[in-house]
ROVO-117579 format. One line per 5 residues: number of its first residue (from 1); their letters; for each residue z, x, y of C-alpha. Coordinates in nm, 3 decimals, always signed. Each point is the difference from the previous one (the first is absolute). Example, Ala and Ser with C-alpha at 12.3 -4.5 7.8 and 13.67 -1.06 7.14 Angstrom:
1> AS> +0.780 +1.230 -0.450; -0.066 +0.137 +0.344
//
This chain:
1> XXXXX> +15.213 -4.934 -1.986; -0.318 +0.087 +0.177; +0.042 +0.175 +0.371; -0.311 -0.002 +0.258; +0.055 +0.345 +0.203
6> XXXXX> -0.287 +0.087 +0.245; -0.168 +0.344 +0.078; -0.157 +0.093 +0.341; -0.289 +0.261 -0.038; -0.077 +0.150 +0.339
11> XXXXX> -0.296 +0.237 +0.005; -0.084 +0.153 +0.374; -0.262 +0.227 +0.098; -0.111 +0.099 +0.330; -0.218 -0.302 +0.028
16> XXXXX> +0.132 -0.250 -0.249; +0.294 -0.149 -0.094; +0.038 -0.208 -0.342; +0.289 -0.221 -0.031; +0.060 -0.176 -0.316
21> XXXXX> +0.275 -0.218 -0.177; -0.001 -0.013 -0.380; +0.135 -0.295 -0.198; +0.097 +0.037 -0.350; +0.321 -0.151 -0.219
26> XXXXX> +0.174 +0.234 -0.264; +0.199 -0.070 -0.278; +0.368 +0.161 -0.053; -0.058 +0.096 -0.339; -0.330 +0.085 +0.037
31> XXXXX> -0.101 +0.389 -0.140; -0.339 +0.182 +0.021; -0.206 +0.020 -0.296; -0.347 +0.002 +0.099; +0.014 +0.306 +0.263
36> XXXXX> +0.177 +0.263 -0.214; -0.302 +0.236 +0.049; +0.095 +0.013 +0.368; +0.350 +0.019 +0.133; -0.022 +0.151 +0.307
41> XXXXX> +0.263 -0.122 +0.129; +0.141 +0.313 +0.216; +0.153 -0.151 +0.293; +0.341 -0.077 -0.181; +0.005 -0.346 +0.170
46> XXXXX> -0.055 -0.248 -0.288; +0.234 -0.229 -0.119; +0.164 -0.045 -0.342; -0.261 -0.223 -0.114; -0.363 +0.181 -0.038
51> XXXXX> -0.251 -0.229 +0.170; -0.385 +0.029 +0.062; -0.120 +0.305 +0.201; -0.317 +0.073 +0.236; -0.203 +0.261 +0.169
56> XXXXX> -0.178 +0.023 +0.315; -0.321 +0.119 -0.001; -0.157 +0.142 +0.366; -0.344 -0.122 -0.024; -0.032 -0.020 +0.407
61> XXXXX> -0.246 +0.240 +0.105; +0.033 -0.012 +0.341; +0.293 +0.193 +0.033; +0.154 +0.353 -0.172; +0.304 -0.176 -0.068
66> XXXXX> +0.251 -0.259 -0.010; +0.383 -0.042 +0.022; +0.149 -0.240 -0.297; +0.312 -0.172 +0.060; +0.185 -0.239 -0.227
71> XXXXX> +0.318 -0.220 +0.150; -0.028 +0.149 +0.308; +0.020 +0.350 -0.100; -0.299 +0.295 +0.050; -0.002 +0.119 -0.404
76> XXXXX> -0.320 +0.208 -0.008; -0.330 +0.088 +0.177; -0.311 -0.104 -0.202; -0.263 +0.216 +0.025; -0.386 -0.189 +0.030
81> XXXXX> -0.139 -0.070 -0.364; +0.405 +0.096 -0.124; +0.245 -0.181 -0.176; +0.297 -0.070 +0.093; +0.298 +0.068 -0.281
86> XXXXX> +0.127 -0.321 -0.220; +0.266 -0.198 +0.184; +0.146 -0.304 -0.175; -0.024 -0.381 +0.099; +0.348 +0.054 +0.110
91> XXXXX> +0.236 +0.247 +0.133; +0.370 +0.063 +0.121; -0.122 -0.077 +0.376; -0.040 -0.368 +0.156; +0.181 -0.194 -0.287
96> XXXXX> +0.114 -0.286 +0.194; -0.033 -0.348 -0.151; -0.013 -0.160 +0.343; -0.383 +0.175 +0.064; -0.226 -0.234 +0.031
101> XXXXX> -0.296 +0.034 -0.243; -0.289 -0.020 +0.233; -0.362 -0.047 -0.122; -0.121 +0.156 +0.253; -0.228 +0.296 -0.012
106> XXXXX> -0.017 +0.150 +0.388; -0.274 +0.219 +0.102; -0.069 +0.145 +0.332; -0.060 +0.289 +0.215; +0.119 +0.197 +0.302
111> XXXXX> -0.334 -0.115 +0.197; +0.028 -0.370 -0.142; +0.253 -0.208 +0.126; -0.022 -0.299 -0.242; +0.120 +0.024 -0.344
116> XXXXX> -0.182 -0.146 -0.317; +0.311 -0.205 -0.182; -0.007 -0.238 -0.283; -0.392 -0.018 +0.041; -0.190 -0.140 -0.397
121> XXXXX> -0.116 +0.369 -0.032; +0.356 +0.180 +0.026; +0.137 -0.077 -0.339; +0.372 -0.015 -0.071; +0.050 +0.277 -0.247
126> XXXXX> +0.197 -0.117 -0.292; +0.080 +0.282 -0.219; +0.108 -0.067 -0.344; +0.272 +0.187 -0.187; -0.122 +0.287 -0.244
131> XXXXX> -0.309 +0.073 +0.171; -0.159 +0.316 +0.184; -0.198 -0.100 +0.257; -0.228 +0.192 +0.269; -0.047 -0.097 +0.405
136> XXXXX> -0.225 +0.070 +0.188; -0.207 -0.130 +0.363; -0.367 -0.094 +0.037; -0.123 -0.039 +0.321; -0.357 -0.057 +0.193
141> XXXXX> -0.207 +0.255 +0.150; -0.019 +0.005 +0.347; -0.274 +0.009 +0.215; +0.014 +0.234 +0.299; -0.134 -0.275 +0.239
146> XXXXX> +0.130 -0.341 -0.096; +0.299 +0.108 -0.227; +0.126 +0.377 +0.097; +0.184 +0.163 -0.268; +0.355 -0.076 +0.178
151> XXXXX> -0.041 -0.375 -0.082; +0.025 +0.060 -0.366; +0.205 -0.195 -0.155; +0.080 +0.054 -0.389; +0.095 -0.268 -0.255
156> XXXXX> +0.268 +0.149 -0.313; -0.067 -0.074 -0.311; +0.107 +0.023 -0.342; -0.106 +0.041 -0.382; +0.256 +0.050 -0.291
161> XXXXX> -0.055 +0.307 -0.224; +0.002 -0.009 -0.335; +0.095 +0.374 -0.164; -0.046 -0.058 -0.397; -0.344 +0.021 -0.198
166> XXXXX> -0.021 +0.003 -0.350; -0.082 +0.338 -0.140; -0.364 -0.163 -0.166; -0.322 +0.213 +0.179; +0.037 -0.182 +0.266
171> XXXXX> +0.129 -0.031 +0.364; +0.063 -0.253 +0.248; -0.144 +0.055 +0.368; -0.046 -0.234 +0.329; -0.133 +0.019 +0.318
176> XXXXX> +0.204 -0.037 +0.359; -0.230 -0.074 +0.272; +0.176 +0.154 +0.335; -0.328 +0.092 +0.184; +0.000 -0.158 +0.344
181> XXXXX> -0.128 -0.278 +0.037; -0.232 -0.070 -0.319; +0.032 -0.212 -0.303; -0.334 +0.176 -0.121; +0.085 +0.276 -0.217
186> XXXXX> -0.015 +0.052 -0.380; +0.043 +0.313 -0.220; -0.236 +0.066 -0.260; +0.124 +0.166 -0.330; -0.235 +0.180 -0.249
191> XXXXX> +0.108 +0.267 -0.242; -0.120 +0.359 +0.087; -0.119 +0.091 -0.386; -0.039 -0.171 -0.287; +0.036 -0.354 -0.054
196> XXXXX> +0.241 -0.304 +0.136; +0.004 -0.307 +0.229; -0.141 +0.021 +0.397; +0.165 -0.266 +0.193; +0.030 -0.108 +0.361
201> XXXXX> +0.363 -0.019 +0.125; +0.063 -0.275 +0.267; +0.305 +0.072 +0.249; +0.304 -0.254 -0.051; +0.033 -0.236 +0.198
206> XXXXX> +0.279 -0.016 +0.231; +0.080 -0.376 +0.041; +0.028 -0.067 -0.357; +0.314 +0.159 -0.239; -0.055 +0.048 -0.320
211> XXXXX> +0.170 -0.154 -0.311; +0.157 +0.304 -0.119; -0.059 +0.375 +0.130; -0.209 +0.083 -0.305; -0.275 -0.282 +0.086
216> XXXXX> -0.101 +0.226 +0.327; -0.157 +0.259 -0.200; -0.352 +0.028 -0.211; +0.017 +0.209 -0.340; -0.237 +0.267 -0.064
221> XXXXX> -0.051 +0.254 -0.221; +0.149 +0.336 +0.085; -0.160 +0.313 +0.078; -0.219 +0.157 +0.291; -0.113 -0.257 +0.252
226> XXXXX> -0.278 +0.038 +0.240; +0.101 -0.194 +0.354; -0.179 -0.187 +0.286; +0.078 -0.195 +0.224; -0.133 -0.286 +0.212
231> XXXXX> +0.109 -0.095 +0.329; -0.183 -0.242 +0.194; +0.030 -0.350 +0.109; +0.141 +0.108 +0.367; -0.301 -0.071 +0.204
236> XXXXX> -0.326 -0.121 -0.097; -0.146 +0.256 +0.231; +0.138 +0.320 -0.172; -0.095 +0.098 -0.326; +0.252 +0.044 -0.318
241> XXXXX> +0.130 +0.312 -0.079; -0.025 +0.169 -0.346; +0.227 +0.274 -0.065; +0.035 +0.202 -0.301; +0.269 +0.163 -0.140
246> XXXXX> +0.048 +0.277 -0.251; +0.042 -0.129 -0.298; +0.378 -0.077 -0.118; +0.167 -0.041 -0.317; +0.231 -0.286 -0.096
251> XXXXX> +0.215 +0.061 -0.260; +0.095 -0.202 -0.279; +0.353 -0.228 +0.044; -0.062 +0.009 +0.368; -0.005 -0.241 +0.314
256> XXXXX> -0.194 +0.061 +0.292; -0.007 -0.105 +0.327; -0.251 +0.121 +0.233; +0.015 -0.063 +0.343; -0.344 +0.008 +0.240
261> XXXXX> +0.115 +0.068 +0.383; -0.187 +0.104 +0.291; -0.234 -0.179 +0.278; -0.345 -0.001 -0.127; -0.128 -0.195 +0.310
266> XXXXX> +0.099 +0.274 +0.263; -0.065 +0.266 -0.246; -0.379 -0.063 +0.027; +0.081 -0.047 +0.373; +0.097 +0.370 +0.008
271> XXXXX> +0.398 -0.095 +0.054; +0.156 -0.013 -0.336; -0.009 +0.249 -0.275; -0.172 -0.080 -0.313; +0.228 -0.294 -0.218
276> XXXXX> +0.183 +0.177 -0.262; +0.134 -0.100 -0.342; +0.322 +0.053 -0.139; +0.124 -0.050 -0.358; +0.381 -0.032 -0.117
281> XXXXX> +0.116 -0.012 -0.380; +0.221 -0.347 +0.053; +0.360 +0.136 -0.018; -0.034 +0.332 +0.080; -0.026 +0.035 +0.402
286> XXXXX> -0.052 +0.361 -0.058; -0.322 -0.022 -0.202; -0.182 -0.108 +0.382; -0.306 +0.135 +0.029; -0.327 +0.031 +0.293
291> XXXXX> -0.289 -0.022 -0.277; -0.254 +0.259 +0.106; -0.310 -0.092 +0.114; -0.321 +0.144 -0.110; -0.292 -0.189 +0.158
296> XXXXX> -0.058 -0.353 +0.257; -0.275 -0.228 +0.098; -0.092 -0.294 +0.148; -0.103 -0.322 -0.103; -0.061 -0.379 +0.053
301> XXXXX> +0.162 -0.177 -0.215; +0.383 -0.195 +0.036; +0.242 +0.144 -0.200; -0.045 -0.121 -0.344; -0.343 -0.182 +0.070
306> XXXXX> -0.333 +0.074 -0.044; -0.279 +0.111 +0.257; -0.388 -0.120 -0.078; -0.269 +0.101 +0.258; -0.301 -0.173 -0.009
311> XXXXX> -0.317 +0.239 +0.089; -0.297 -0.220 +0.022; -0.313 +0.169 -0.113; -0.186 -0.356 -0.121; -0.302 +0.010 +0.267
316> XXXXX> -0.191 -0.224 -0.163; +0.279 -0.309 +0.106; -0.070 -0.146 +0.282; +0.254 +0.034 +0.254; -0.031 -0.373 +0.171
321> XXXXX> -0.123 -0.266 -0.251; -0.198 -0.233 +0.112; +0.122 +0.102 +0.355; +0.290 -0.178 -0.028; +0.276 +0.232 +0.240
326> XXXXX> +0.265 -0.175 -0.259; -0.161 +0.164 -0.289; -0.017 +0.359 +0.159; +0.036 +0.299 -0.261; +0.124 +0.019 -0.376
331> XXXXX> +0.354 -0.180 -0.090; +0.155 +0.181 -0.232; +0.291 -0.207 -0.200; +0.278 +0.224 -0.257; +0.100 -0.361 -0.093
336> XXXXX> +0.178 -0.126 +0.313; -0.008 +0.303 +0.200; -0.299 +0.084 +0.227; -0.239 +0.183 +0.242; -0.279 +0.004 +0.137
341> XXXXX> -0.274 +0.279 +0.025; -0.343 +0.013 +0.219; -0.332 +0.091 -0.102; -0.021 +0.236 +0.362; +0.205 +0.018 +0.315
346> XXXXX> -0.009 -0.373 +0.209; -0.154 -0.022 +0.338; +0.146 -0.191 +0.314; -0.251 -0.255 -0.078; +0.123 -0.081 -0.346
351> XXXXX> -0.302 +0.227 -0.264; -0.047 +0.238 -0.096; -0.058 +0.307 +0.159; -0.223 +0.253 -0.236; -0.101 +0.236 +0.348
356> XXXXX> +0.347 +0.062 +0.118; -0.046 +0.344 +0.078; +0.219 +0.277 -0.131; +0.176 +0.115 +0.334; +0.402 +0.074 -0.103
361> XXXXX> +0.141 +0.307 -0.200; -0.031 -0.078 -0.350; -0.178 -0.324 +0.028; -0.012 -0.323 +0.090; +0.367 -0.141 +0.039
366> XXXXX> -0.219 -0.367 -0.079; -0.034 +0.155 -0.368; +0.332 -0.101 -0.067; -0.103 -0.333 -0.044; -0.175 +0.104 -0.308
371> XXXXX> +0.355 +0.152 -0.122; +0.327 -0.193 -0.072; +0.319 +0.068 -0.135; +0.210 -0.303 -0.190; +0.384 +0.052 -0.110
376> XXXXX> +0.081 -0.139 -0.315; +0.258 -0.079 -0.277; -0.048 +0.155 -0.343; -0.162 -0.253 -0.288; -0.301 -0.116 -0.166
381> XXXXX> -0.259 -0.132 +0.256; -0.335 -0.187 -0.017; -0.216 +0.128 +0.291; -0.259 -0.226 +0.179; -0.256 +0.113 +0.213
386> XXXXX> -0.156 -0.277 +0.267; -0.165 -0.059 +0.336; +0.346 -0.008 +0.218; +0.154 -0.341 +0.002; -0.247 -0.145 -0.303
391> XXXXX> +0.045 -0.036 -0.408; -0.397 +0.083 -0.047; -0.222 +0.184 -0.079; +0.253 +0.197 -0.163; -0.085 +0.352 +0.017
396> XXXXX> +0.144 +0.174 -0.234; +0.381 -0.119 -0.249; +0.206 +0.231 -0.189; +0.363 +0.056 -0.099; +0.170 +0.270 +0.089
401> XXXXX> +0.368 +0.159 -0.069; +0.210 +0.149 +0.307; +0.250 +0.211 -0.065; +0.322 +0.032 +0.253; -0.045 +0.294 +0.258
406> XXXXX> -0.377 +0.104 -0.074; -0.239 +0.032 +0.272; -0.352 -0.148 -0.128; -0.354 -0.015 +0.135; -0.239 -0.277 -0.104
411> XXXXX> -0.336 +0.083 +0.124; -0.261 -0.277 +0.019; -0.307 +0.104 -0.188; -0.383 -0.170 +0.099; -0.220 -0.166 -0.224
416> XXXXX> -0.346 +0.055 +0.085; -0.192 -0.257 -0.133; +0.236 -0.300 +0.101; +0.154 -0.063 +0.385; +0.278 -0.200 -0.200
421> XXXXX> +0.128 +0.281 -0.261; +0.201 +0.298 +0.063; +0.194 +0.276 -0.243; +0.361 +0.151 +0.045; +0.163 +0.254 -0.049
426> XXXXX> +0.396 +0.075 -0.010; +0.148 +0.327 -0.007; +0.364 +0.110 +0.029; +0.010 +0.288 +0.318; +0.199 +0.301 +0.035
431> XXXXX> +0.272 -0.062 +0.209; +0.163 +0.390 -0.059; -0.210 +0.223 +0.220; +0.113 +0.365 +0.018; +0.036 +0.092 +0.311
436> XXXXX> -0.151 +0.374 -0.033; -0.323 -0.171 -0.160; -0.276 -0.257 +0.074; -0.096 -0.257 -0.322; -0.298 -0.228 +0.003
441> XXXXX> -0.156 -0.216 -0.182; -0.348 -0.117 +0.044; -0.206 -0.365 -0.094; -0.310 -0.090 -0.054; -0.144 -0.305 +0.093
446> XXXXX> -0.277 +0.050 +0.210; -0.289 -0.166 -0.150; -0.331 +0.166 -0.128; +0.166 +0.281 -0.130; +0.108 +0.105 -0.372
451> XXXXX> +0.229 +0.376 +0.032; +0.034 +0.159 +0.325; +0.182 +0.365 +0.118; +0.175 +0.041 +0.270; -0.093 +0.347 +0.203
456> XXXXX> +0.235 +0.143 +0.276; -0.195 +0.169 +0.285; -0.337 -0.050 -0.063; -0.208 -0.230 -0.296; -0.017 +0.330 -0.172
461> XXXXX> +0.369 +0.134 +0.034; +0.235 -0.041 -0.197; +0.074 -0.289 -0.264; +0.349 -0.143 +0.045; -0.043 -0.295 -0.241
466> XXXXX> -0.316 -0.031 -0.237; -0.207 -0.267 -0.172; +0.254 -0.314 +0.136; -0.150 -0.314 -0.193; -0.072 -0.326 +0.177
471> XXXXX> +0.308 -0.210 -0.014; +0.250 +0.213 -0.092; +0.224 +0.222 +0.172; +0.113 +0.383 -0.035; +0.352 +0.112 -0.066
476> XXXXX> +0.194 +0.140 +0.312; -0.191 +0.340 +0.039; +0.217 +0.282 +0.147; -0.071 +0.240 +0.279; +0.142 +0.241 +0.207
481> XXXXX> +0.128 -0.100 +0.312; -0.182 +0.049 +0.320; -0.020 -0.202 +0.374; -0.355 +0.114 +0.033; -0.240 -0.292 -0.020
486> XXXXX> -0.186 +0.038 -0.322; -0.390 -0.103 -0.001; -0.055 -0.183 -0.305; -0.350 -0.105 -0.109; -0.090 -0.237 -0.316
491> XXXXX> -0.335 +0.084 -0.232; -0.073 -0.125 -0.338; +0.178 +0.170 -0.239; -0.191 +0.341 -0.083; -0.165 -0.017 +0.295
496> XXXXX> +0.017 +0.244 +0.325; -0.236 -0.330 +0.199; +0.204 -0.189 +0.226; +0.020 -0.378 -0.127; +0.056 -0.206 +0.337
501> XXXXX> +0.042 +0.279 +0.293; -0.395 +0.041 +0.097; -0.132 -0.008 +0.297; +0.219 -0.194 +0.292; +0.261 -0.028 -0.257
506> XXXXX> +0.006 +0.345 -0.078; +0.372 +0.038 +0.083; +0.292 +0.116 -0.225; +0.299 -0.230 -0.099; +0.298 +0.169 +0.187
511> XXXXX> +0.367 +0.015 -0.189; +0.235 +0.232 +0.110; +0.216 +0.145 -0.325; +0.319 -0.059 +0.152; +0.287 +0.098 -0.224
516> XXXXX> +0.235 -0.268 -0.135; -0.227 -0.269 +0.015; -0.158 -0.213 -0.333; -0.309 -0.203 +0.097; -0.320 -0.168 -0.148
521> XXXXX> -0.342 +0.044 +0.096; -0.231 -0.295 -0.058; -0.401 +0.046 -0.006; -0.123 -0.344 +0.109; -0.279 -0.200 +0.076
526> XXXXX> -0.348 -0.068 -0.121; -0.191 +0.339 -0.021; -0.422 -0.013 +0.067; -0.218 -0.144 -0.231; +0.240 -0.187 -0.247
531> XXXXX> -0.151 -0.325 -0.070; +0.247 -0.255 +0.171; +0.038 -0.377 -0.030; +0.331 -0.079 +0.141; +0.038 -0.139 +0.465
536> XXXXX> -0.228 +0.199 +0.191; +0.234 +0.167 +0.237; +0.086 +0.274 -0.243; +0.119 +0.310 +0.115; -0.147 +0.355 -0.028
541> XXXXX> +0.229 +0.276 -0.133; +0.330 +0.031 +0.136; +0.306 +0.193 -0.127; +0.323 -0.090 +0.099; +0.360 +0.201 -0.098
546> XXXXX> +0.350 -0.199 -0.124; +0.342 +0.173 +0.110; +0.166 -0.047 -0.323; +0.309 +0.170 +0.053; +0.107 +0.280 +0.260
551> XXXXX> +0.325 +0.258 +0.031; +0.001 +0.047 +0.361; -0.115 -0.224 +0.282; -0.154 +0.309 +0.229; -0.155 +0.067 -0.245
556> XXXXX> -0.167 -0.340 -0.167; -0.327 -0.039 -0.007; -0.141 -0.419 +0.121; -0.118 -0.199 -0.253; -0.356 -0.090 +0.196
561> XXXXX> -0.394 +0.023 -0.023; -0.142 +0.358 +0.059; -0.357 -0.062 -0.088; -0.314 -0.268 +0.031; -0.335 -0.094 +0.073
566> X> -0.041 -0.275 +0.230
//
């Protein structure tokens, strides 16, 4: 005969209480088989028959600590990022038949006076017999001025565990998302030395149960792992964070879950430490671990998405076509997915406007127009290049693969001889800047030139990067940091002559060396005496730098234009 017994989990903190009723049936002659690994059962309190078991895990970040009480009774204090010890689906308290078995899962807080019952997102847990599982809240981050940190209200959830893995080279590993309020993470896998499969972990998702425990977790070869993770997704207007960890080894015959906590949103508002990540050999509590970190940065892409920023650098394309305002700028198309980019900054009256003169702190903020960033899934994409809002002339059609949780550039290259042509160029950017170094990487695609060098100080100092080819880029160059503005100056390569900085123009191109920042420097424009058949309102030189990636925000240097000729 089957008997339906309920369990109360209260879990109270100074600002949060968590109420929750648990629904499960049991049979009489049921034993444990599948959680052998793990009997933790130390309480003395279970009954004759051995039925499924859990653990709490404290992913609430908010708070030190938090008291755990089952049936009514305080059994432990959970420490934050702890587990709790195993306690079985049932016990020796609270065995009357006559207890109603509620569905209700009821949430609230000292400062909220309504309670969240029986609502489509607060599941009835139904835990089956012989099965481990693990609990644990997620919750939203709160916003100091429209939702304070006191008005945080967690939701519990629950995976099973599955604690066997054949002994074959390989090991079985997943990915619980418990960062506030983000569905934007990933963690990317890649062995440390030698040879094996890289792969993108996606968190589990919390609404859906799997078949069987075993179907939660992605095989993998064993051995040393290097870590990062992705966390994004929370705001458009933030920027993801990349952290990387010291790389870990996974052993052969092994489950493991990791478990990514924190609040990356008010971390980068200076109010939250930095997320952390936490790994746990599935059936052995002890094994939980902090993994250590050993470098972060920023990006822009969404969790396990891709970033593409579009620099336009095509001046012979004329920015309105046939002055139509509809077909303003380039449309650029990665299948259905699109942007737009301009030619030069828009005025109030709807053109361009070449003379806008170069009055803010590292440039124009109008320049962005020339710049934009696109988020999108992984695959195989055809890429179309248009007047904005038209199918023709087509500029320029290629295919191109994304790969999940890359930050690209695709730089639009001109075509000289034709106002309805234009190159590209796609190149995969560093998104792990060391934050005791500056890297940069430079482009050339200013036409009328062949090599240049790149001089800092004077056209005769010293040459940071030599003989760059037109249309191709340089690796990331590194150098040591410094928050002095450097004075760069571009010749021909071999050459102590300054190229474009005569006369009135005889200025450097400022870049501060900040350390922990990874940028791109583009050489643009159409350089004297090149002969030119594209639109007439080409531009003269111009050199504009790309914030690729960045470790502290202080500390970032703007993506923006720091030199042209009007």
């Amino acid at each position: 005969m089957k008997t339906h017994l309920s369990k109360v989990i209260q879990i109270s903190a100074a600002h949060l209480l968590v109420s929750l009723t648990l629904i499960f049936g049991l049979g009489a002659d049921v034993t444990l088989t599948g959680c052998k690994k793990a009997r933790l059962f130390v309480k003395g309190d279970t009954l004759d028959v051995q039925p499924s078991q859990f653990h709490f895990f404290n992913a609430f970040t908010y708070d030190s600590t938090l008291s755990f009480s089952i049936d009514g009774l305080a059994r432990e204090t959970v420490g934050k990022f702890k587990l709790s010890e195993y306690y079985p689906t049932s016990s020796s308290f609270n065995l009357t038949n006559g207890q109603p078995n509620s569905k209700l899962i009821n949430i609230n807080d000292p400062y909220i006076t309504s309670q969240f019952a029986n609502k489509p997102d607060n599941s009835t847990f139904t835990f089956q017999p012989n099965t481990s599982y693990i609990v644990f809240p997620t919750y939203q981050a709160y916003d100091t001025a429209t939702a304070p940190l006191r008005n945080t209200v967690p939701r519990v959830n629950y995976f099973p565990e599955d604690i066997y893995h054949p002994y074959d080279g390989t090991t079985g590993i997943r990915l619980i998302n418990m960062v506030a309020g983000t569905n934007g993470i990933s963690l990317s896998i890649s062995p440390h030395i030698g040879q094996g499969t890289n792969l993108i972990l996606r968190p589990l998702d919390p609404n859906t149960q799997p078949a069987k425990a075993s179907d939660s977790y992605t095989t993998t070869q064993k051995g040393l792992k290097k870590l990062t993770l992705s966390i994004g997704g929370f705001d458009y207007r933030y920027p993801t964070v990349l952290i990387n960890f010291v790389p870990f080894d996974l052993k052969d015959g092994k489950n493991y879950s990791f478990f990514a906590v924190g609040d990356a949103k008010n971390y980068q508002n200076n109010l939250q430490p930095l997320p952390k990540l936490y790994m746990m050999e599935d059936g052995v509590p002890n094994s939980l671990k902090e993994l250590t970190v050993a470098s972060t940065a920023y990006g822009g892409a969404y969790g396990d998405y891709a970033s593409v920023t579009v620099v336009n650098g095509a001046y012979n394309i004329p920015g309105l076509v046939g002055g139509l305002k509809s077909f303003l700028g380039i449309g650029i198309r990665f299948n259905s997915y699109t942007t737009t980019v301009q030619r030069w900054p828009i005025s109030s009256a709807g053109g361009e406007d070449i003379n806008l003169e170069d009055t803010y702190p590292y440039g124009v903020p109008g320049m962005q127009q020339r710049v934009a960033t696109m988020t999108i899934p992984p695959g195989q994409y055809l890429v179309t290049n248009t007047p904005n809002g038209a199918y023709s002339p087509v500029y320029d059609q290629f295919n191109q693969i994304i790969e999940s949780s890359l930050f690209y550039t695709m730089c639009l290259l001109p075509d000289n001889a034709n106002s309805q042509k234009m190159g590209h160029l796609v190149m995969e950017n560093d998104i792990k800047p060391d934050p005791k170094l500056f890297k940069l990487r430079f482009i050339n695609i200013m036409g009328g030139t062949t090599q240049i060098d790149i001089h800092n100080g004077s056209p005769s100092g010293p040459v940071i990067a030599s003989a760059i080819p037109y249309g191709e880029e340089t690796p990331y160059i590194t150098f040591q940091a410094s928050q002095i503005t450097q004075n760069l100056y571009v010749t021909a390569a071999g050459s102590t002559e300054p190229l474009f900085q005569t006369g009135k123009y005889d200025t450097p191109i400022p870049l501060p060396f900040n350390g922990g920042n990874s940028g791109t420097l583009f050489f643009m424009g159409l350089n004297s005496g090149l002969p030119y058949s594209g639109d007439p309102g080409y531009f003269k030189p111009y050199v504009y730098y790309r914030s690729d990636a960045y470790t502290n925000l202080i500390y970032s240097i703007p993506s923006a234009q720091i030199y042209y000729q009007l």
